[in-house]
C-alpha positions in Angstrom: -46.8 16.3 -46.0 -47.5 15.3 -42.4 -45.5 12.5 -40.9 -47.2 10.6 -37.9 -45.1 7.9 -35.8 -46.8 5.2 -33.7 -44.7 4.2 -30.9 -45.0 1.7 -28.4 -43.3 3.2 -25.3 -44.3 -0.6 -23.8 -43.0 -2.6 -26.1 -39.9 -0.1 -26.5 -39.2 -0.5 -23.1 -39.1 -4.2 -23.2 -36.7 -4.6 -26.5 -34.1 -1.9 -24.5 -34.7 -3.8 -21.3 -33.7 -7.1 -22.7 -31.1 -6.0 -24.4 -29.6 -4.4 -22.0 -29.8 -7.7 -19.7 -28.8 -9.8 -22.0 -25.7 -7.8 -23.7 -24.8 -6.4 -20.1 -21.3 -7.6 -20.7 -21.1 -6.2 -24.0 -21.8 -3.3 -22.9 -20.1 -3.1 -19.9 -17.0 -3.9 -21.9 -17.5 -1.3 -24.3 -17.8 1.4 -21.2 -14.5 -0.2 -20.0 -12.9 -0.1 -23.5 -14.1 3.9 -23.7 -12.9 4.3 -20.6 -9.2 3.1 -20.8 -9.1 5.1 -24.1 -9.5 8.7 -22.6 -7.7 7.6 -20.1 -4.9 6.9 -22.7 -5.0 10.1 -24.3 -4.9 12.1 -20.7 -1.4 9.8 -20.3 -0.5 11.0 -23.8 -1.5 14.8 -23.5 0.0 15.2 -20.2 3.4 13.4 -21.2 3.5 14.4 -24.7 1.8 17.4 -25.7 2.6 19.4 -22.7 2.8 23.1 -23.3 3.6 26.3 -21.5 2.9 29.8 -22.9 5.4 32.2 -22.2 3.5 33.7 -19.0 3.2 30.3 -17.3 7.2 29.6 -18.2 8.0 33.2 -16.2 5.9 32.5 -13.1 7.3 29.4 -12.8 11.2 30.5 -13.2 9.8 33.3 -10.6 9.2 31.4 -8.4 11.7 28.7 -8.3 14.0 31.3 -8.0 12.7 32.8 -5.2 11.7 29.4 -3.4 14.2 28.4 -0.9 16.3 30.2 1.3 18.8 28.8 3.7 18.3 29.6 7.3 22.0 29.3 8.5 21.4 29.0 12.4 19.2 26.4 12.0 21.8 24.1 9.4 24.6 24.5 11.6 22.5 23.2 14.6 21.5 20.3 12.3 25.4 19.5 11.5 26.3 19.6 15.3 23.6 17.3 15.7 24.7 14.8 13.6 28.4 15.6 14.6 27.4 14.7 18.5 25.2 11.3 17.1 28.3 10.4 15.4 30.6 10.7 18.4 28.0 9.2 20.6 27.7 5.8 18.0 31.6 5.8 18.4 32.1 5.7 21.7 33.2 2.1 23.6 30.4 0.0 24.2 32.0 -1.8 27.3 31.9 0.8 30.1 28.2 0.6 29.7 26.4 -0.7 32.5 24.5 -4.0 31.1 20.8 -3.6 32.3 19.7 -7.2 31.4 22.0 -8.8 33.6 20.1 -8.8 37.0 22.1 -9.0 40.6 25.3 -7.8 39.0 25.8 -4.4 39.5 
């Protein structure tokens, strides 16, 4: 048994091409709606269904451990720093010599 089909690529062509112009919104709001439902489902596996394997757990705990080390020449120069911006914010603003006053000085 030997099944021919007669298309009509033309005609075919037509029937998708108005449907697609004249359902363009349908359309388009069924890409949208496809669209904002995998992006709902990355939201939900990345906040829900997160999972390490016991490999990924160690590497990580590796190297947080092992992240940061304190370089104690350079935090002590910070804290004088501050201690010295502190002292200079403190000091009496009256002996200063007013630079928007002109002739006076």
């Amino acid at each position: 048994m030997e099944i021919k089909l007669a298309i009509d690529y033309k005609s075919l062509n037509k029937k998708v091409a108005h449907f697609i112009v004249h359902r363009s919104s349908l359309i388009l709001f069924g890409v949208g709606l496809l669209f904002l439902g995998y992006c709902v489902l990355i939201w939900y596996q990345d906040v829900y269904s997160y999972a390490w394997d016991e490999v990924k757990t160690q590497e990580y705990m590796n190297n947080k451990n092992a992240g940061t080390n304190l370089n104690r020449v350079k935090f002590e120069k910070a804290l004088k720093d501050v201690e010295r911006r502190v002292e200079e914010s403190q000091k009496n603003v009256e002996n200063v010599k007013d630079i928007f006053r002109l002739g006076q000085g």
